[in-house]
PyMOL CGO cylinders between C-alpha atoms (Angstrom):
from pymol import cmd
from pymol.cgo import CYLINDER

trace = [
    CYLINDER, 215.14, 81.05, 115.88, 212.72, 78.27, 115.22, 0.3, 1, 1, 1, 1, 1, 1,
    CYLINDER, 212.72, 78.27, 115.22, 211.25, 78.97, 111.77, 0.3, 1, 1, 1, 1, 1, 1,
    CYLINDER, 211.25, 78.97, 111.77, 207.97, 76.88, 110.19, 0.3, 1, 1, 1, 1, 1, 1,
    CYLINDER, 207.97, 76.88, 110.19, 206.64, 77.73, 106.73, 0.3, 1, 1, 1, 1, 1, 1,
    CYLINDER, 206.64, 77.73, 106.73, 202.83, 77.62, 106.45, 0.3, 1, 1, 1, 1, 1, 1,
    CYLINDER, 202.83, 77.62, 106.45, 200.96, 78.22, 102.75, 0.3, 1, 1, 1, 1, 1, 1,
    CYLINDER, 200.96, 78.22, 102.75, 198.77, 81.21, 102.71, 0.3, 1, 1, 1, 1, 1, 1,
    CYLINDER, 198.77, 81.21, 102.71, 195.33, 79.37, 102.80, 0.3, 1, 1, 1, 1, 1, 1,
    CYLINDER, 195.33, 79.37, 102.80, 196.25, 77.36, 106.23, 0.3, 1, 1, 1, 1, 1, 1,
    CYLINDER, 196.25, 77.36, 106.23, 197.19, 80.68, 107.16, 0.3, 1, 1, 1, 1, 1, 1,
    CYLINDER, 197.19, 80.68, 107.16, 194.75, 82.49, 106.08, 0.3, 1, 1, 1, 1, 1, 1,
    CYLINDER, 194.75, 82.49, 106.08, 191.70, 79.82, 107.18, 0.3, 1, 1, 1, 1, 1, 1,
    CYLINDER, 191.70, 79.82, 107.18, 193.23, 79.98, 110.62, 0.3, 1, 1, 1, 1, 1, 1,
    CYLINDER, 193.23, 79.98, 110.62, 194.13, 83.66, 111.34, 0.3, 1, 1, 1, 1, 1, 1,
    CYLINDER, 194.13, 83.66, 111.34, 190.19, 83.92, 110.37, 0.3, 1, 1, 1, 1, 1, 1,
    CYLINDER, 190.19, 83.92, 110.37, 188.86, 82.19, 113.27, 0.3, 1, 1, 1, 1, 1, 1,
    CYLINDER, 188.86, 82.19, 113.27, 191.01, 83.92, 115.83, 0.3, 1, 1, 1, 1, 1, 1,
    CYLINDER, 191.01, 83.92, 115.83, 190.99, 87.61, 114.75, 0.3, 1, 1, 1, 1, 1, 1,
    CYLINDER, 190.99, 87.61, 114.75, 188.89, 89.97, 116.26, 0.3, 1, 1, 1, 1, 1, 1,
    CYLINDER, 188.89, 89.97, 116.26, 188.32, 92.29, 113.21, 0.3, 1, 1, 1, 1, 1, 1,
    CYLINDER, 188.32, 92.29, 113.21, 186.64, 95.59, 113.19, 0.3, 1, 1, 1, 1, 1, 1,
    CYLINDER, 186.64, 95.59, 113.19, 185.44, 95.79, 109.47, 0.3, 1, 1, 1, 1, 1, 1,
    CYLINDER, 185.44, 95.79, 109.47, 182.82, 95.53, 107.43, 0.3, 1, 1, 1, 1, 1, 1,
    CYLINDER, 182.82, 95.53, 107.43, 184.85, 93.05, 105.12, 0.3, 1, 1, 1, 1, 1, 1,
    CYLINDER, 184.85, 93.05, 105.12, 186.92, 90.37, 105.14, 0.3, 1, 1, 1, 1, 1, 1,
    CYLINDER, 186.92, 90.37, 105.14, 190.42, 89.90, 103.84, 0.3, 1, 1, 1, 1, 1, 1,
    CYLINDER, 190.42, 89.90, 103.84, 190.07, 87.15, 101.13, 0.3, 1, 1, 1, 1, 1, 1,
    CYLINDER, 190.07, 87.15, 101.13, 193.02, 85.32, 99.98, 0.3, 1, 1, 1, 1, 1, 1,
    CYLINDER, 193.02, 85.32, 99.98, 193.04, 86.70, 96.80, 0.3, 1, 1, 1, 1, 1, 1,
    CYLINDER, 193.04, 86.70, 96.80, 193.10, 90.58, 98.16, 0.3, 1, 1, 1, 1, 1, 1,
    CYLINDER, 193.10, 90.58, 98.16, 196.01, 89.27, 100.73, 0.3, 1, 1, 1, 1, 1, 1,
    CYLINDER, 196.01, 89.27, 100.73, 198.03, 87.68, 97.73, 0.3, 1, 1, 1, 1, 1, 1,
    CYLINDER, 198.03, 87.68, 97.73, 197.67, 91.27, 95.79, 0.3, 1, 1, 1, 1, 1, 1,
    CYLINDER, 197.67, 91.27, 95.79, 198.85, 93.21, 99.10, 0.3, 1, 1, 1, 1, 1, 1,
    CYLINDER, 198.85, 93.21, 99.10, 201.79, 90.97, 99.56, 0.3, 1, 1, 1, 1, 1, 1,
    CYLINDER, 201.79, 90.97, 99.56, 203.27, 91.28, 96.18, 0.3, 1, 1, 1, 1, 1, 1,
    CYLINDER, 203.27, 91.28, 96.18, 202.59, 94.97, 96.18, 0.3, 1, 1, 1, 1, 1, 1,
    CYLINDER, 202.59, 94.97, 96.18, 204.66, 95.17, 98.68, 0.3, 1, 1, 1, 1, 1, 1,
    CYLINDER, 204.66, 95.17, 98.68, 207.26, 93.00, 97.85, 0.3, 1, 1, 1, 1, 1, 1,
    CYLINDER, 207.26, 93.00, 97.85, 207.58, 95.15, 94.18, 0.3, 1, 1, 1, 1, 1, 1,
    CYLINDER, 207.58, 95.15, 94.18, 207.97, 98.19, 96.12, 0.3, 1, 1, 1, 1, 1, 1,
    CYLINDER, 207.97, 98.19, 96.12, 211.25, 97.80, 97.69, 0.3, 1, 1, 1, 1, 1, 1,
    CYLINDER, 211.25, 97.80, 97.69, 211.87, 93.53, 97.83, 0.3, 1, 1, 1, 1, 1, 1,
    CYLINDER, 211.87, 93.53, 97.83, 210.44, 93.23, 101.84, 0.3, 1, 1, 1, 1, 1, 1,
    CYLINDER, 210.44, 93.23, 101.84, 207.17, 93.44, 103.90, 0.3, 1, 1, 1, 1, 1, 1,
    CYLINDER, 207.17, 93.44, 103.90, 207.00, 96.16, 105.57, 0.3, 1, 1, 1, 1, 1, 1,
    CYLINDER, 207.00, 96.16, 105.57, 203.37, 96.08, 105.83, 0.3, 1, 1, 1, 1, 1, 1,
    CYLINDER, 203.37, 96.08, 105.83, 202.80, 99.52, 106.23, 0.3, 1, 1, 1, 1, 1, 1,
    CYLINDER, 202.80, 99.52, 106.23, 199.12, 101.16, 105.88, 0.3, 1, 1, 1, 1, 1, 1,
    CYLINDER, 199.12, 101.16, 105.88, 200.68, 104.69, 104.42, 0.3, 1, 1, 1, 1, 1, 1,
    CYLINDER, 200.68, 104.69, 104.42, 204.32, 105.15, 103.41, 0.3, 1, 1, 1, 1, 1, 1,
    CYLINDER, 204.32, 105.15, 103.41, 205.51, 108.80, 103.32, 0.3, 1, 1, 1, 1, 1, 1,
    CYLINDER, 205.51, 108.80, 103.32, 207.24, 110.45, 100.05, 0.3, 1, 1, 1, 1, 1, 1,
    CYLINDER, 207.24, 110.45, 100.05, 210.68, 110.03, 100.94, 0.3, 1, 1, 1, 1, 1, 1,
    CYLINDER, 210.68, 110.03, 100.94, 212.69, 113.39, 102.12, 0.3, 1, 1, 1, 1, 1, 1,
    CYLINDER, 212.69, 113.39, 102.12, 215.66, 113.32, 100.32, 0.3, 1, 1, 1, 1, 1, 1,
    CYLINDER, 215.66, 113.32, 100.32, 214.84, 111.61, 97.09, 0.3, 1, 1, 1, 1, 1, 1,
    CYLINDER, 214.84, 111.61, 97.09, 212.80, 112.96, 93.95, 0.3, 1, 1, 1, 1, 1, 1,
    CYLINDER, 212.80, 112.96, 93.95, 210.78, 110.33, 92.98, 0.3, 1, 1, 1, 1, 1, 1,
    CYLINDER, 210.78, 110.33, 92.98, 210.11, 109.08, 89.72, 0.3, 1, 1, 1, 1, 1, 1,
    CYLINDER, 210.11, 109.08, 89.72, 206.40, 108.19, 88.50, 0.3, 1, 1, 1, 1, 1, 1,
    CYLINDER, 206.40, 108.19, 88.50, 207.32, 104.12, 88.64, 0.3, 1, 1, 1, 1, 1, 1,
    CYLINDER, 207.32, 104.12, 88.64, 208.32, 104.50, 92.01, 0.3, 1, 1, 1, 1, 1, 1,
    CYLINDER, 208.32, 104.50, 92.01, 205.79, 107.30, 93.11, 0.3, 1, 1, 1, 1, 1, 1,
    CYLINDER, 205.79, 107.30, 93.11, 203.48, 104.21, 92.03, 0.3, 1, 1, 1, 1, 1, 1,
    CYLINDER, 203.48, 104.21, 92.03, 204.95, 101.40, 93.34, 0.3, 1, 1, 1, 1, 1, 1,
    CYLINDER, 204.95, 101.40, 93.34, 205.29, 103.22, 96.66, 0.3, 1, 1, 1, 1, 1, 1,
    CYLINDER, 205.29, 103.22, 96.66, 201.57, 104.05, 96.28, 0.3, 1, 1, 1, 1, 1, 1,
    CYLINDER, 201.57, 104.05, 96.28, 200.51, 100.56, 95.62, 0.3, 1, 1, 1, 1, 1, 1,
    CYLINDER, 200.51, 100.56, 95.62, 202.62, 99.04, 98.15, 0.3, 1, 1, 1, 1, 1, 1,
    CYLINDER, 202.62, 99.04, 98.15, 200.47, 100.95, 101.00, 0.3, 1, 1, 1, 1, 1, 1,
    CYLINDER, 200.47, 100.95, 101.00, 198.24, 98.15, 102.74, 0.3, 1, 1, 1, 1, 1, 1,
    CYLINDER, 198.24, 98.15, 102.74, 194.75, 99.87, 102.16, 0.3, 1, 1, 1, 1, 1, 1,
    CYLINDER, 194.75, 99.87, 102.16, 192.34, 97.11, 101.28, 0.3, 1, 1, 1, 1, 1, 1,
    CYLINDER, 192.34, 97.11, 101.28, 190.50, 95.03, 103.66, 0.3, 1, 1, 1, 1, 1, 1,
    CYLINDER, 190.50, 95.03, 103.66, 193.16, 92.95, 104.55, 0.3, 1, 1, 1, 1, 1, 1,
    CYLINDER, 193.16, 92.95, 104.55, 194.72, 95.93, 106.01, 0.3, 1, 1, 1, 1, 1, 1,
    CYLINDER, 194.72, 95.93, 106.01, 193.29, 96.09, 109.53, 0.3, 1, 1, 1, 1, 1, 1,
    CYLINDER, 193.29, 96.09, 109.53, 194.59, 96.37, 113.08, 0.3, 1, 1, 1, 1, 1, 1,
    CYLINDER, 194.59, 96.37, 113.08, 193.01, 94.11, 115.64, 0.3, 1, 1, 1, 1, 1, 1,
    CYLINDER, 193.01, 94.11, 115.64, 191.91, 94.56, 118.87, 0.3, 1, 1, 1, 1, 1, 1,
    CYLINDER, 191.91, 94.56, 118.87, 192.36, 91.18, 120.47, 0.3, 1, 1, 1, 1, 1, 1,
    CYLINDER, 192.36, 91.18, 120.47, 195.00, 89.43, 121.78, 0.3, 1, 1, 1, 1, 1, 1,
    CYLINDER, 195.00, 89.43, 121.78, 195.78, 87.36, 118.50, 0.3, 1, 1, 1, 1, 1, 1,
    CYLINDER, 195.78, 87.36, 118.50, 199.80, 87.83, 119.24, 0.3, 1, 1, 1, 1, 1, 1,
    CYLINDER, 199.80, 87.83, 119.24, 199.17, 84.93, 122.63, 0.3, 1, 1, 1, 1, 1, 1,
    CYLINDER, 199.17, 84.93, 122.63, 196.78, 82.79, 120.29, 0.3, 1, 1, 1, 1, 1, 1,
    CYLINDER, 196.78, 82.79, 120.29, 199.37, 82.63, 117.53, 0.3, 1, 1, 1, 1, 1, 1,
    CYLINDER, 199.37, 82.63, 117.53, 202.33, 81.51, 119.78, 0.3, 1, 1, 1, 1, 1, 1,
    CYLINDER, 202.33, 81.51, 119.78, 199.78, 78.98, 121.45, 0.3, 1, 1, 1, 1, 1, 1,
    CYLINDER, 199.78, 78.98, 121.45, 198.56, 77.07, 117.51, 0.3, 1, 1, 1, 1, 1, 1,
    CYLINDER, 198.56, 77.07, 117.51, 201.82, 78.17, 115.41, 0.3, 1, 1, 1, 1, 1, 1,
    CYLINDER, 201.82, 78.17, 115.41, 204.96, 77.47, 118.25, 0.3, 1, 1, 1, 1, 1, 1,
    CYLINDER, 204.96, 77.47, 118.25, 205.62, 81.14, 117.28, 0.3, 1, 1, 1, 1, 1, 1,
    CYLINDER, 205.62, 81.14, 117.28, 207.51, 82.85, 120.19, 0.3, 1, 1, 1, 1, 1, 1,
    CYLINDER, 207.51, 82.85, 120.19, 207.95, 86.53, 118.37, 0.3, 1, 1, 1, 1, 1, 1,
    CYLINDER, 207.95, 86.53, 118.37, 207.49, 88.17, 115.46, 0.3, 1, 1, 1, 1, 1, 1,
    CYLINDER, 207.49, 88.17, 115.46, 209.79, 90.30, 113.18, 0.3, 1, 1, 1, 1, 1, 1,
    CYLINDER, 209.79, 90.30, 113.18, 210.10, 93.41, 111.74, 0.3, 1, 1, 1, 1, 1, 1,
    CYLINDER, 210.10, 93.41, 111.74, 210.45, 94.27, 108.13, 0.3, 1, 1, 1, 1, 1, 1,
    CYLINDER, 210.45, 94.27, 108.13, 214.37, 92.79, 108.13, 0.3, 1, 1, 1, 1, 1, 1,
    CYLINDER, 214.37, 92.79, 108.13, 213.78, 89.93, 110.56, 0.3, 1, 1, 1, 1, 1, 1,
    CYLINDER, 213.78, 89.93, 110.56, 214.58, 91.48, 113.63, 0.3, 1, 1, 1, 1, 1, 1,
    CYLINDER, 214.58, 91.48, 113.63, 212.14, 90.01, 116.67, 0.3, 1, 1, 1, 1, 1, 1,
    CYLINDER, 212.14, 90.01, 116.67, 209.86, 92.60, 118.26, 0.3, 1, 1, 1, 1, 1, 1,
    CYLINDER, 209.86, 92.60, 118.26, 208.38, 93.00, 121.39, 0.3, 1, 1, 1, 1, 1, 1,
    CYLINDER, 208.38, 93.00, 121.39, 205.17, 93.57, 119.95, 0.3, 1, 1, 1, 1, 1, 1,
    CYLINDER, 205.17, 93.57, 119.95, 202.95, 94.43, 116.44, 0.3, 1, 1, 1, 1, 1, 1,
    CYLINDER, 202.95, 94.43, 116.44, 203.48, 97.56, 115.03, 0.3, 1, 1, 1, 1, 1, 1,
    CYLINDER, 203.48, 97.56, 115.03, 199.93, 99.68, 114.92, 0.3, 1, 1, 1, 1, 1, 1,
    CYLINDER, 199.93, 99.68, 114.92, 200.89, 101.51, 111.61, 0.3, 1, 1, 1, 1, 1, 1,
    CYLINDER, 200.89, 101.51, 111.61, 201.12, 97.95, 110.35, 0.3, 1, 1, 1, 1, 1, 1,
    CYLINDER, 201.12, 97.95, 110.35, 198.75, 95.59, 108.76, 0.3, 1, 1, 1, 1, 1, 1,
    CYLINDER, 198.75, 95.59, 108.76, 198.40, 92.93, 110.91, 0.3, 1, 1, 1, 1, 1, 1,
    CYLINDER, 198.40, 92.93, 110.91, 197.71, 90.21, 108.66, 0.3, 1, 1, 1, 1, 1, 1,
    CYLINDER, 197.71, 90.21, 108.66, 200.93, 91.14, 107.20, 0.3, 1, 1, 1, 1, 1, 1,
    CYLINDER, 200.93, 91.14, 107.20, 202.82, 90.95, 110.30, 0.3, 1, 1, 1, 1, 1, 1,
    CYLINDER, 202.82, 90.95, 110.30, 202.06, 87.89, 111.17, 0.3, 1, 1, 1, 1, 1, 1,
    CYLINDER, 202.06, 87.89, 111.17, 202.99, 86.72, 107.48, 0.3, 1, 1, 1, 1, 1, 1,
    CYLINDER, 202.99, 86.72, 107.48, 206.34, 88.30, 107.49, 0.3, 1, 1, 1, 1, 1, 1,
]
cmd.load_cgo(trace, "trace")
């Protein structure tokens, strides 16, 4: 798979002109930095999910309870768009599919996923 590396303001500056976004803010880059690294802390990938369950089989302890917590994507930058951004990015970026949270390609963008964060991963 054809792979290009972008920095997050070219990203960001672009992925703001095409997104439809229902909100009444806008994901700045300094929000979207703080998401990402949440994330990463949580458990080293993106999975760019907007509420992660307690996990079924494991007790938790507080560092994790909080990591886990933090890692949900609940600020602005967390939204799920309703146009057809996933056709717009393959036209600009030469991006033919996107990933899930280990790299495998995916048919389409998960809705219990941050979009922004999708398209970043």
């Amino acid at each position: 798979m054809k792979m290009k590396i972008y920095d997050f303001f070219t990203i960001f500056t672009i992925l703001s002109i095409i997104f439809q976004v229902n909100s009444d803010a806008v994901c700045d880059l300094n929000t979207l930095i703080v998401e990402i690294k949440q994330d990463l802390k949580d458990n080293g990938m993106l999975d760019c999910l907007r509420v992660i369950e307690t996990p079924h089989s494991v007790e938790e302890t507080e560092e994790q309870k909080n990591l886990r917590l933090a890692a949900q994507w609940d600020t602005s930058c967390a939204f799920e768009s309703n146009g057809a951004w996933e056709e717009t990015l393959k036209k600009n970026f030469d991006i033919s599919t996107l990933v899930d949270s280990v790299g495998e390609p995916v048919k389409k963008n998960f809705e219990n996923q941050a979009d922004m964060c999708e398209i970043i991963r």
